[in-house]
C-alpha positions as CSV (number, residue, x, y, z in Angstrom):
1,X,12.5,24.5,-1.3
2,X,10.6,21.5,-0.1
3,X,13.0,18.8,1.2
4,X,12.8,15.6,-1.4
5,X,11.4,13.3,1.7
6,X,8.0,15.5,2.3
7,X,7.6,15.5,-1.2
8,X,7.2,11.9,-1.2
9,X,4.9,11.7,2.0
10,X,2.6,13.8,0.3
11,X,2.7,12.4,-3.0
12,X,1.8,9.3,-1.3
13,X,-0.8,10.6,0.5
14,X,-2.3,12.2,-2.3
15,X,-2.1,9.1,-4.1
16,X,-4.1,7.3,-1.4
17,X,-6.7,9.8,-0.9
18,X,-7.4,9.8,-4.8
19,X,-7.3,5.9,-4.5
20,X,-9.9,6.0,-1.3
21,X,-12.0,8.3,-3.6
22,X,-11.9,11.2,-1.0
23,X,-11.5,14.6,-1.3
24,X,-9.1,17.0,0.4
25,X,-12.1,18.2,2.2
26,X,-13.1,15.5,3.7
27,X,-9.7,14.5,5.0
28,X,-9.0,17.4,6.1
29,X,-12.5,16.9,8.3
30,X,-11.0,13.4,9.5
31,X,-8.3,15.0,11.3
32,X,-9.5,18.1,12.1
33,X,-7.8,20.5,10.0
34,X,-8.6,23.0,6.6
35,X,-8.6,21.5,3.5
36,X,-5.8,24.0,2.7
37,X,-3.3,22.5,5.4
38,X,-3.8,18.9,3.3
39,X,-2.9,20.6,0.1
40,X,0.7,21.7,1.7
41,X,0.7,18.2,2.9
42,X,0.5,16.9,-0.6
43,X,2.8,19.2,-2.0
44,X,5.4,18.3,0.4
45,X,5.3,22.6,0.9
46,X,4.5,21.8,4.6
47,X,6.0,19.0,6.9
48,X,3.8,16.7,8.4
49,X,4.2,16.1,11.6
50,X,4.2,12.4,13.1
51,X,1.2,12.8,15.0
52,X,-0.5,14.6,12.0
53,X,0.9,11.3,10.0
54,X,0.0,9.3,12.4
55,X,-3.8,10.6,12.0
56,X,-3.7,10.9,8.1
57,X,-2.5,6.8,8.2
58,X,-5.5,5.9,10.1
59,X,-7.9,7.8,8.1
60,X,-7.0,6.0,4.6
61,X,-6.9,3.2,6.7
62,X,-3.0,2.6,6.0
63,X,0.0,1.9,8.6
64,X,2.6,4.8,8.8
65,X,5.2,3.1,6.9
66,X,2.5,2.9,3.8
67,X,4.0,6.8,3.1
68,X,7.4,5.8,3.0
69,X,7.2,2.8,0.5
70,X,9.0,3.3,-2.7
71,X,12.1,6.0,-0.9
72,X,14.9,4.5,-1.3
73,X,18.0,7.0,-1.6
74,X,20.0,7.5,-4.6
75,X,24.1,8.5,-4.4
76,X,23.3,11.4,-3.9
77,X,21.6,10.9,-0.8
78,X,18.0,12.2,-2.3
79,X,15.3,9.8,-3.3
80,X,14.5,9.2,-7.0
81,X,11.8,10.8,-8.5
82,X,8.2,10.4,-9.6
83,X,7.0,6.8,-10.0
84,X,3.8,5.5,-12.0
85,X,1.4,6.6,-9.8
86,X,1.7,9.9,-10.2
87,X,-0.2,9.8,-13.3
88,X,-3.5,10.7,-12.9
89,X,-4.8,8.0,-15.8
90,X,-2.5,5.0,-14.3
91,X,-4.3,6.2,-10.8
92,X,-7.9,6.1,-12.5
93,X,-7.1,2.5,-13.5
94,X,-5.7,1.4,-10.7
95,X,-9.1,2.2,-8.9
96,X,-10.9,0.9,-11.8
97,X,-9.5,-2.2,-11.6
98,X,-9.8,-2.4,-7.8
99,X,-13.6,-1.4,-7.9
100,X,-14.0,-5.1,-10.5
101,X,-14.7,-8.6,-8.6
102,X,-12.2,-10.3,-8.0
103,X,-12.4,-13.1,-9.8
104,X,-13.4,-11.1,-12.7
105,X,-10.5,-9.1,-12.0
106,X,-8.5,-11.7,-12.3
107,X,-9.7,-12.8,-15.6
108,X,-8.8,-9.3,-16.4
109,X,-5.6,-9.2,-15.1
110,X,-4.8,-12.3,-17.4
111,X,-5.9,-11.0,-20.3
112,X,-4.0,-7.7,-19.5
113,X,-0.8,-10.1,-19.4
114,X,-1.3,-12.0,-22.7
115,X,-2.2,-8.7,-24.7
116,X,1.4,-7.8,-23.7
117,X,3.3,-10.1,-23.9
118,X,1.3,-10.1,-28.0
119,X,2.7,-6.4,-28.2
């Protein structure tokens, strides 16, 4: 069974790959590996290593620590489970709403606000 940790990694580096707009492929080309290797990765079934990490950070151009956001530890001593981004819609308009000028953006962002705080 996966360890809870490496499950997290390689959600987040799923989630930033899909966020960059790149395929498994091609990350896999950036650090010099099979596209099979980053699908362990993501699934936490395989451990990356910190140089591996360390590679993987700089290709979607994100520190190290980007892959440990969010774990925090619960009393049990294993971190909570899946957050928001791990839907594939919230994801799409995340990147949406990246891929807007900002100042439009903001105007969306706004509206966004008043419509639910209206709800």
């Amino acid at each position: 069974m996966a360890h809870p940790v490496d499950v997290h990694v390689g959600k987040r580096v799923r989630h930033r790959r899909w966020m960059t707009g790149m395929t498994q492929q091609q990350l896999a080309e950036k650090v010099g590996i099979k596209f099979q290797q980053i699908q362990k990765y993501e699934t936490g079934t395989n451990r990356i290593s910190a140089s591996r990490l360390w590679e993987i950070a700089e290709a979607l151009k994100v520190s190290v620590a980007y892959f440990f956001e969010g774990l925090e530890r619960g009393a049990d001593g294993i971190p909570p489970g899946d957050d928001l981004l791990a839907d594939r819609e919230a994801l799409e308009l995340v990147r949406s709403y990246y891929a807007i000028p900002e100042h439009q953006r903001r105007q969306l962002f706004e509206l966004a606000r008043v419509l639910s705080d209206a709800a």
